[in-house]
TILO-829485 format. One record per residue: x, y, z of N, C-alpha, C in turn; residue in one letter. Coordinates in steps of 0.2 Angstrom, whole numbers. Example, Ala and Ser with C-alpha at 12.3 -4.5 7.8 and 13.67 -1.06 7.14 Angstrom:
<drenses>
66,-28,39,62,-22,39,66,-16,39,a
64,-11,35,68,-5,36,64,0,39,s
</drenses>
This chain:
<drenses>
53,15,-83,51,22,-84,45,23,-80,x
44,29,-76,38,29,-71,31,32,-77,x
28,31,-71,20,33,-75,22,40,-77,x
19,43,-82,17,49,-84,14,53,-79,x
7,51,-78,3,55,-75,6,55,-69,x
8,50,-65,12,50,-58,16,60,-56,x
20,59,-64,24,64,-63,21,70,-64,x
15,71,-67,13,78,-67,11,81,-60,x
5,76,-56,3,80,-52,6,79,-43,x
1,78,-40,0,75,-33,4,80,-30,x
4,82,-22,9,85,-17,9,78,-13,x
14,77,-8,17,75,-5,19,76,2,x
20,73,5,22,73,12,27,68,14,x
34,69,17,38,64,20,37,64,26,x
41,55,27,38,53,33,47,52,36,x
49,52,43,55,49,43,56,44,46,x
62,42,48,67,36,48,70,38,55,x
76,31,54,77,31,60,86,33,59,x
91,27,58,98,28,56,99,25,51,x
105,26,48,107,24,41,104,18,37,x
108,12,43,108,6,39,104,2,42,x
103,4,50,96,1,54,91,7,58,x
83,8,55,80,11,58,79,7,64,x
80,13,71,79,8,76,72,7,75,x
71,2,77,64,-1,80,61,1,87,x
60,5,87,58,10,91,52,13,88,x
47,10,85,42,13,81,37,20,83,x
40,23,80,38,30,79,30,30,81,x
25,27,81,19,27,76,16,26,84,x
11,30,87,9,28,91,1,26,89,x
-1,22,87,-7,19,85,-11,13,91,x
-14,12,93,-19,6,92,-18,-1,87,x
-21,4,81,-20,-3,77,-14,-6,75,x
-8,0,76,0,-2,73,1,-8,79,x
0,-6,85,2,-8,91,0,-15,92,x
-4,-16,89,-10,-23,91,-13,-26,83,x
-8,-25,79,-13,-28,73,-14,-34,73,x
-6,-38,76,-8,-47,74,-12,-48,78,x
-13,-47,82,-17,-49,90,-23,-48,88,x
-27,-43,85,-35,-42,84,-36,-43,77,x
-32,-44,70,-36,-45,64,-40,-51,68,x
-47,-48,61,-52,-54,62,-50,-57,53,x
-50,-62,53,-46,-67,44,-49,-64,41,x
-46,-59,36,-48,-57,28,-47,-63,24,x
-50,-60,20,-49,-66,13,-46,-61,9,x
-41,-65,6,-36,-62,0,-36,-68,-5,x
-38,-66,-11,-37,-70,-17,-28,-74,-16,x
-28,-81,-17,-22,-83,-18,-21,-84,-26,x
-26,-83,-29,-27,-83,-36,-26,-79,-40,x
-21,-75,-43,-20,-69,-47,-23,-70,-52,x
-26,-74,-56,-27,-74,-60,-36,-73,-62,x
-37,-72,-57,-46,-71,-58,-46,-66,-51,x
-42,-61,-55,-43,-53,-51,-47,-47,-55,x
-50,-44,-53,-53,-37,-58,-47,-32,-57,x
-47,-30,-64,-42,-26,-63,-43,-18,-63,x
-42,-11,-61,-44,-5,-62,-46,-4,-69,x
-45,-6,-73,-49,-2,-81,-52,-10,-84,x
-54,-15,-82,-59,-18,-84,-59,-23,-81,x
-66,-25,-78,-70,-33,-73,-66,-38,-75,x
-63,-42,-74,-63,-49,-76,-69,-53,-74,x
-67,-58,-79,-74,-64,-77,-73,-67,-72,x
-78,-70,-68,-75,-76,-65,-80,-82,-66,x
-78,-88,-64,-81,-93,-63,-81,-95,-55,x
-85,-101,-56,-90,-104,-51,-85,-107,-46,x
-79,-110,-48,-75,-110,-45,-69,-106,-40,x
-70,-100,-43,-66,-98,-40,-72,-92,-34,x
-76,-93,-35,-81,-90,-29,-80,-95,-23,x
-82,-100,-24,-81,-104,-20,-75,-107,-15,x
-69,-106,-19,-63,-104,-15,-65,-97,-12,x
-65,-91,-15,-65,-85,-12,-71,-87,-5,x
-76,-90,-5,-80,-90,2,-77,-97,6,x
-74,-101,3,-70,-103,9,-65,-99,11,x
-61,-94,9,-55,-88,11,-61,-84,18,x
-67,-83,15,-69,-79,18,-70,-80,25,x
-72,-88,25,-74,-91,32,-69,-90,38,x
-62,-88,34,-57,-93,38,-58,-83,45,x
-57,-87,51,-55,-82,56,-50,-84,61,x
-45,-80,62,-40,-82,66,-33,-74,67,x
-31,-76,73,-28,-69,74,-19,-74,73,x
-16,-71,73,-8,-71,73,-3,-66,76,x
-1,-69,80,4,-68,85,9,-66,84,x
13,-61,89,19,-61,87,25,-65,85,x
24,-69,89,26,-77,90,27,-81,84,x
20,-82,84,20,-87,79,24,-84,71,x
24,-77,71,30,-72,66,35,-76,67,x
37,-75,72,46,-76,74,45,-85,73,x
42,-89,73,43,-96,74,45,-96,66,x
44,-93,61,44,-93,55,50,-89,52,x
50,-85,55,56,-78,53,62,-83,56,x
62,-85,61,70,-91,64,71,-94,64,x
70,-99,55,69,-105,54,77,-105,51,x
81,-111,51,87,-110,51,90,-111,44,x
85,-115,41,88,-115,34,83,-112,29,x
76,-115,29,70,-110,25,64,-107,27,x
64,-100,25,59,-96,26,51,-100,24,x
49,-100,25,42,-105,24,37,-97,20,x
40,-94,15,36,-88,11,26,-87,13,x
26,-95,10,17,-94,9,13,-93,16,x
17,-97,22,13,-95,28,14,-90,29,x
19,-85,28,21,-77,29,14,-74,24,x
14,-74,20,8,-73,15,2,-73,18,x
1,-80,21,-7,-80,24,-6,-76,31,x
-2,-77,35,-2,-73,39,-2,-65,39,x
0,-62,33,1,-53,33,-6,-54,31,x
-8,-58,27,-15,-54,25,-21,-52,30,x
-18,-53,37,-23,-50,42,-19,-45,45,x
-14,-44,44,-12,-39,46,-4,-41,50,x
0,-37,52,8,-39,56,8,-33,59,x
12,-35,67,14,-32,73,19,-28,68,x
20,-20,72,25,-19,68,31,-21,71,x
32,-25,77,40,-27,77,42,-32,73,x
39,-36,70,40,-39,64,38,-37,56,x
36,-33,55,33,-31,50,40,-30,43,x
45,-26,45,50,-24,40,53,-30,37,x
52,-36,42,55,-42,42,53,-46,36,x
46,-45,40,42,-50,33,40,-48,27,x
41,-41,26,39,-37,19,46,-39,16,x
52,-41,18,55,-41,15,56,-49,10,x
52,-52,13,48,-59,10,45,-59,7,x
39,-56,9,35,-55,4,35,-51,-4,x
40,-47,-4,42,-41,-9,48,-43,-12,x
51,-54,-11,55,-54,-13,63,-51,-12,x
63,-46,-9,71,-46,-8,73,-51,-4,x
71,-53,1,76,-56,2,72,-66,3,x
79,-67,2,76,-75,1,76,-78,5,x
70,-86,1,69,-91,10,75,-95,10,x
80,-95,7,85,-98,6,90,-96,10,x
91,-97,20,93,-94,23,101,-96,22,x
105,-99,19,110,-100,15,116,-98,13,x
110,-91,9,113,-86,6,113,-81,9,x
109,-80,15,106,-71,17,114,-68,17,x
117,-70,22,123,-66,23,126,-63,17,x
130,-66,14,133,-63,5,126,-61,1,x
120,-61,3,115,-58,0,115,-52,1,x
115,-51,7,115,-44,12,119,-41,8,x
126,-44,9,132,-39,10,134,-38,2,x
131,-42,-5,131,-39,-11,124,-33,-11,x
121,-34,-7,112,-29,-10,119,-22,-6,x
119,-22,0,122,-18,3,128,-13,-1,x
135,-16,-3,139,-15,-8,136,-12,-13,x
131,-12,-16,127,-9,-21,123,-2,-23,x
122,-4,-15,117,1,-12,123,9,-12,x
130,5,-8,134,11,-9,136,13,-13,x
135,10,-19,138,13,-26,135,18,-30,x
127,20,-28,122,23,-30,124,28,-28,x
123,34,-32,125,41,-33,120,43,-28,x
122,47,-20,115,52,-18,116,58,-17,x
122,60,-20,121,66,-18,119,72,-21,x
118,77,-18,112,82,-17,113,86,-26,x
107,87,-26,108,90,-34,101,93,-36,x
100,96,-42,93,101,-43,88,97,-40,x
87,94,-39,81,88,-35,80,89,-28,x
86,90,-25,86,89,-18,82,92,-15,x
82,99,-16,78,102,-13,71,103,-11,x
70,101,-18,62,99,-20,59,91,-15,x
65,86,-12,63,81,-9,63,84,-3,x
69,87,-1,68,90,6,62,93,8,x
61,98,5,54,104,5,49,98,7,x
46,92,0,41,88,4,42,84,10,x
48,81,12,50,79,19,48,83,25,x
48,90,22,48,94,30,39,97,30,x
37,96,24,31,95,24,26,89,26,x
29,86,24,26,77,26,28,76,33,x
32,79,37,34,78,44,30,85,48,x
30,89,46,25,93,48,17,92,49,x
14,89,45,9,88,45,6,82,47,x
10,75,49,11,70,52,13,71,60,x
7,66,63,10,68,72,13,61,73,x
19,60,70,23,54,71,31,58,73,x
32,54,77,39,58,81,43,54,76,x
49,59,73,54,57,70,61,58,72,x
68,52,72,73,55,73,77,61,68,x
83,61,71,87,65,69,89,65,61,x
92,56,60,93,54,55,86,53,49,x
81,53,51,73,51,46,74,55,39,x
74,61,42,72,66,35,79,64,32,x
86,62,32,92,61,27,91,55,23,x
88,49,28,87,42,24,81,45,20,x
76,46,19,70,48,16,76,49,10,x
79,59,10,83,60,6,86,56,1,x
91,52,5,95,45,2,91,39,-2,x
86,36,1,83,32,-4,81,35,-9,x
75,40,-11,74,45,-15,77,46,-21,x
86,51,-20,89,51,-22,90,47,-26,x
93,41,-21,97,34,-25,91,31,-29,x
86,32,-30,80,27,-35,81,32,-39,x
81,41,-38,80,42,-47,86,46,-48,x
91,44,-46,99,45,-47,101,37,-52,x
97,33,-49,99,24,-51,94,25,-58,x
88,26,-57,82,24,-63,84,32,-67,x
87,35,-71,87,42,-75,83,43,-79,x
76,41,-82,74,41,-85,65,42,-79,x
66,42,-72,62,43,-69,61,50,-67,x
55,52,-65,57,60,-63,53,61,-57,x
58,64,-53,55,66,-44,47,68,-45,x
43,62,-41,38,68,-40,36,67,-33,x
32,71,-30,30,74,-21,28,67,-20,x
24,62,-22,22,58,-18,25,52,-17,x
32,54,-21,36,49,-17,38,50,-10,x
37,53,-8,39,53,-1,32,47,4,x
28,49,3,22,45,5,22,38,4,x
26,34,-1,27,32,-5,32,26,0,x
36,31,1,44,30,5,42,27,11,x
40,32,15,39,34,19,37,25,24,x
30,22,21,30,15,25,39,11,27,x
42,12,22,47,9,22,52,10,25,x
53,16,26,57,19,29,56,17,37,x
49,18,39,48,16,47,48,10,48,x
49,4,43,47,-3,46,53,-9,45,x
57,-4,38,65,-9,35,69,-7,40,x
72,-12,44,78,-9,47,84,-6,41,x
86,-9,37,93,-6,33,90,-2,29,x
93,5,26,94,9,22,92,4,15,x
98,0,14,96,-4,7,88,-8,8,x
88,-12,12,82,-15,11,75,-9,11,x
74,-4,14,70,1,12,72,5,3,x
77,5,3,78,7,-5,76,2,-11,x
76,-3,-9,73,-11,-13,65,-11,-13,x
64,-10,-9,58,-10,-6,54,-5,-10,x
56,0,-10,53,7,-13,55,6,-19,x
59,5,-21,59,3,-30,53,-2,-33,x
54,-8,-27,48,-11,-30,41,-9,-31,x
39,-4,-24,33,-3,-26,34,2,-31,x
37,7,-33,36,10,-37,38,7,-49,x
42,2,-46,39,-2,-55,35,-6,-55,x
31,-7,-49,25,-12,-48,20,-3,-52,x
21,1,-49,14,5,-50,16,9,-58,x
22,8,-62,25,10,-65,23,6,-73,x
25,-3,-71,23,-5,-74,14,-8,-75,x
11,-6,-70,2,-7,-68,0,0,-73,x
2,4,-73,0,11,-78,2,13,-83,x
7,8,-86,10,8,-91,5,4,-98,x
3,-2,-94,-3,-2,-98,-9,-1,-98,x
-12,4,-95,-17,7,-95,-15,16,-92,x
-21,19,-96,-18,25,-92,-24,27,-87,x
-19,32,-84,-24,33,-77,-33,34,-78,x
-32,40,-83,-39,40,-86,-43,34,-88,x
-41,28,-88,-45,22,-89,-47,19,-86,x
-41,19,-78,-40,17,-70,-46,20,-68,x
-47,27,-67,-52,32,-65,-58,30,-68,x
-62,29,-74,-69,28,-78,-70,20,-78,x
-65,16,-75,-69,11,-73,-69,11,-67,x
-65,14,-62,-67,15,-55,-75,19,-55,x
-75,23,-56,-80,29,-58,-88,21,-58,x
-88,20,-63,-90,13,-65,-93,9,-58,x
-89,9,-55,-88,3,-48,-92,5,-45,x
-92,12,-44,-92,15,-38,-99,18,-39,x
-102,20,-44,-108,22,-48,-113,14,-45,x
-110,8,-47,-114,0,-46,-115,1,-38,x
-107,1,-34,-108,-2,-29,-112,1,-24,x
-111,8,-24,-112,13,-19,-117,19,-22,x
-122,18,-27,-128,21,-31,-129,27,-26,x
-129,28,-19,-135,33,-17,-128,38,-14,x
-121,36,-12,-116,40,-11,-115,44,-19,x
-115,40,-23,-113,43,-30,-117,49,-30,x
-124,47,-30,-129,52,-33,-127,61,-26,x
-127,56,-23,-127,63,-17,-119,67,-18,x
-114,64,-22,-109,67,-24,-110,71,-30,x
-115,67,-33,-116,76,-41,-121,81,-40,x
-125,78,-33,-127,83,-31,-124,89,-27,x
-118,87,-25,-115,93,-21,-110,92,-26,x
-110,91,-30,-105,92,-37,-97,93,-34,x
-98,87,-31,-88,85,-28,-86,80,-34,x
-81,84,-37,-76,79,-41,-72,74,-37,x
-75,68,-37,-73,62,-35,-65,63,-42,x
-67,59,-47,-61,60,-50,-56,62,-47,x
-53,67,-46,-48,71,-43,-45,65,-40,x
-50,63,-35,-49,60,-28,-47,53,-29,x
-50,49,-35,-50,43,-36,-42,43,-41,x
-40,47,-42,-34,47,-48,-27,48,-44,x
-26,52,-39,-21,52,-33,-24,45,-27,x
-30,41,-27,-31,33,-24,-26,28,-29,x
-30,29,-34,-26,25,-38,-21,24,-38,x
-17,31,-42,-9,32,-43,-4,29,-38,x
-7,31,-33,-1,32,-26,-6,25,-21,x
-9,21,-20,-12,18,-18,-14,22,-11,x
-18,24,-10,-19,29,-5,-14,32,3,x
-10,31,-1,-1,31,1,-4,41,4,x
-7,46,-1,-5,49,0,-13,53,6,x
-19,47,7,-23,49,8,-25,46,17,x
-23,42,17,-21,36,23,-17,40,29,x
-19,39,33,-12,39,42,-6,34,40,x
-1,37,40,4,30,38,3,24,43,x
-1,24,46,-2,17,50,-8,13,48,x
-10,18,45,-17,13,40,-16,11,35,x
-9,16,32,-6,14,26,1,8,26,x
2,6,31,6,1,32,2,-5,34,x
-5,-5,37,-8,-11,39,-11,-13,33,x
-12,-8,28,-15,-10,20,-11,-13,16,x
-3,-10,16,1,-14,12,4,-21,17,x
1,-21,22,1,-30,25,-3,-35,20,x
-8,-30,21,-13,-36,14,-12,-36,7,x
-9,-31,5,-8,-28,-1,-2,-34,-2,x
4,-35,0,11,-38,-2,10,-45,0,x
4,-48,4,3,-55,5,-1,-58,-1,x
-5,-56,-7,-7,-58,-12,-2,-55,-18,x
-2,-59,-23,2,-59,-29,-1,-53,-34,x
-8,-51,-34,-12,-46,-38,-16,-41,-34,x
-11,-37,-31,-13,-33,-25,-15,-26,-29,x
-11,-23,-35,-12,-18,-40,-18,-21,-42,x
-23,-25,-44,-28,-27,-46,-34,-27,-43,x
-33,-28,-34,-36,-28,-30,-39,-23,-25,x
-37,-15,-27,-33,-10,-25,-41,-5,-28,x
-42,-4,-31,-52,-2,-35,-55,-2,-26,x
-56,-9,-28,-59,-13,-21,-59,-10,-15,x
-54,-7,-13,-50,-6,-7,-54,3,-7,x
-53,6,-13,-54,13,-10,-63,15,-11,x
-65,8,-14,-71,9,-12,-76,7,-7,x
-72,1,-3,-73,0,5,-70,6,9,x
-68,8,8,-65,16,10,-73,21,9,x
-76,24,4,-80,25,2,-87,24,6,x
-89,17,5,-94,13,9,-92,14,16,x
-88,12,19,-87,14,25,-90,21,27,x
-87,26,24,-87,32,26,-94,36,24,x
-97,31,22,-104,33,17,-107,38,23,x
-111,36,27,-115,41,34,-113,45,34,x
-104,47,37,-101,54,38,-103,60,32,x
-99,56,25,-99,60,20,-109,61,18,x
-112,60,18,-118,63,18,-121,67,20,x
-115,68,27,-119,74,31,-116,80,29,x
-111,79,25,-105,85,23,-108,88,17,x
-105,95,17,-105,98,11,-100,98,6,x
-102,100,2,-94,99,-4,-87,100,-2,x
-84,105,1,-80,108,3,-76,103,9,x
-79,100,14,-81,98,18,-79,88,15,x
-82,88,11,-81,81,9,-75,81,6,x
-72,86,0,-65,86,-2,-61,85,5,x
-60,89,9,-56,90,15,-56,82,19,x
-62,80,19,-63,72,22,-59,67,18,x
-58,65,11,-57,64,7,-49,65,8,x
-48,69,6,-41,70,4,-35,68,10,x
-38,69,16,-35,66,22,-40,65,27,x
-41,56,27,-46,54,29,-44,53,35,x
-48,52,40,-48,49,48,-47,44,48,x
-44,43,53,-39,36,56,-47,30,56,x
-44,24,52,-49,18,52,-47,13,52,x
-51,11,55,-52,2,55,-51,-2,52,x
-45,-3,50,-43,-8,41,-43,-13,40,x
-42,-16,46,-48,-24,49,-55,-23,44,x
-60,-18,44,-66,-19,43,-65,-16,36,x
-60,-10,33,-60,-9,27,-57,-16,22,x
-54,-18,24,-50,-25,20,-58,-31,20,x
-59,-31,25,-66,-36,25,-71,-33,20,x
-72,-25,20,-75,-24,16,-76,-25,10,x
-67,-23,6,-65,-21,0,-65,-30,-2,x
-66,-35,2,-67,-42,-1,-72,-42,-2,x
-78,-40,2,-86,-40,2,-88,-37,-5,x
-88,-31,-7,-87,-29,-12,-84,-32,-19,x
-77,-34,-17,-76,-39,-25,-79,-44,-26,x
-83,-47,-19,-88,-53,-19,-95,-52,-23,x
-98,-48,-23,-102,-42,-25,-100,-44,-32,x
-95,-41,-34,-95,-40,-42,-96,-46,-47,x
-91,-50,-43,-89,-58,-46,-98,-62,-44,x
-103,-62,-42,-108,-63,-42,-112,-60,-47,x
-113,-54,-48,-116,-52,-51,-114,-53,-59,x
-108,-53,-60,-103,-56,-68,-107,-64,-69,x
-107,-69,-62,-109,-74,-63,-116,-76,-65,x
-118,-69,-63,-127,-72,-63,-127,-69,-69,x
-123,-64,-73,-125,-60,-82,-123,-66,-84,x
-116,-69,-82,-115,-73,-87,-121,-80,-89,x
-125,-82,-84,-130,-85,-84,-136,-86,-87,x
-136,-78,-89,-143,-77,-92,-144,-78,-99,x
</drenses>
């Protein structure tokens, strides 16, 4: 069953697709970063350790040892090639997962990207074996899922043609009916989930990067009972006043200069949260984040972190701004560097787990 809060608020925007069962790979997206991301990450570090992650409503501890992992993560630098993708993706009998893992966490070209999310997010297996009759059951299933149009529809279209409108991403003919189609078939399939606008944002990475219809609707499923079961036990209000928390510690003199000009961050950090800034991001910023996001096991965890390297980042600009002025920044941010935000949103968690180590101390 989907979050609550999810359902009540957020607007949305759809992104679209390419044909039914294969988006061409003809990437829509004309970016810089989309276009050259294995080529120029400079090595993030990502926790290979889910288990000594902070989580949005409360710090974990950590110990001495795991800092010291996390600064050798840190040291590492190294770019990854198209190449060296494909040496991995066309291995004949098994997919090699954990090198696909170290390598998304700096980021993936997008002509392999749909490939490798599909490894990463588990559909599809390193057990090259099965893929065929894997396919062709996910597939078979995929068509048995009810999509057609009904009191919803309308309401998915409306934010499709408004998330393509306001996005300068060229889209095919077929885009906005695949959006439609997976949508559909997740809360046609899940009945107890209820449409809300920011599934299309949501979609939307998927949609441009999965070749098949089904493996984008798999795909989209997950993230959305990843964010489903993440807020089921906690509620958003908790997610937010420990963010609040974070951001008050890490970034004291932005905070202060936001109750001065009396901008409800809240607002902002509740649609961050919920939607993973799915709905705040250029979808090419938001697909180079969920490289790093689906390469570590505790990325819902890690994700605080991220929008307040976001924050930090934008510190200078946003100081110069007025309330008004800041929301509008905020709410759809300028195209960035997410090389330097992922470095940050590490730098930051580094930050904390220091400072937990040094209380722990006293």
């Amino acid at each position: 069953m989907l979050l609550s809060p999810i359902h009540q608020q957020q607007q949305q925007q759809p992104r679209p697709l390419t044909s039914p069962y294969s988006y061409q790979h003809h990437h829509i997206i004309h970016s810089s970063t989309a276009t050259t991301t294995s080529n120029t990450h400079s090595r993030h570090q990502s926790d290979s350790s889910s288990s000594n992650t902070s989580t949005a409503s409360s710090p974990t501890k950590y110990n001495k040892r795991t800092l010291q992992q996390y600064r050798q993560e840190h040291l590492d630098n190294m770019s990854i090639t198209v190449e060296e993708y494909e040496d991995v993706l066309n291995a004949e009998v098994w997919i090699e997962v954990n090198k696909l893992r170290d390598y998304a966490r700096h980021g993936i070209s997008r002509e392999v990207r749909g490939d490798v999310w599909l490894y990463l997010l588990g559909i599809q297996e390193a057990d090259r074996s099965k893929e065929i009759s894997t396919q062709k059951q996910k597939l078979q299933e995929y068509e048995q899922i009810d999509k057609d149009p009904n009191e919803m529809t309308k309401r998915v279209r409306g934010e499709i043609s408004r998330y393509l409108r306001k996005t300068n991403i060229e889209s095919s003919r077929n885009m906005p009916r695949l959006f439609e189609d997976v949508i559909s078939a997740y809360c046609n399939h899940n009945h107890r989930v209820e449409y809300y606008p920011a599934m299309v944002n949501l979609c939307a990475p998927f949609i441009y990067s999965v070749k098949r219809e089904c493996d984008a609707f798999l795909c989209f499923e997950k993230m959305i009972n990843t964010l489903d079961d993440h807020f089921s036990s906690r509620s958003i209000n908790e997610s937010v006043a420990s963010f609040m928390t974070l951001f008050r510690t890490c970034i004291p003199d932005l905070y202060s200069y936001f109750e001065e000009e009396e901008v409800d961050i809240k607002e902002w950090a509740a649609s961050a949260l919920q939607f993973v800034l799915s709905r705040e991001l250029s979808l090419e910023n938001t697909m180079r984040l969920w490289d790093t996001y689906f390469a570590v096991p505790d990325w819902i965890e890690l994700h605080p972190f991220f929008c307040l390297a976001i924050l930090r980042h934008l510190k200078e600009n946003l100081e110069e701004l007025e309330q008004s002025e800041i929301r509008t920044m905020l709410m759809r941010l300028p195209p960035l560097d997410m090389d330097q935000i992922v470095n940050e949103a590490f730098n930051i968690r580094h930050e904390i787990m220091e400072r937990q180590i040094s209380d722990d101390s006293l």
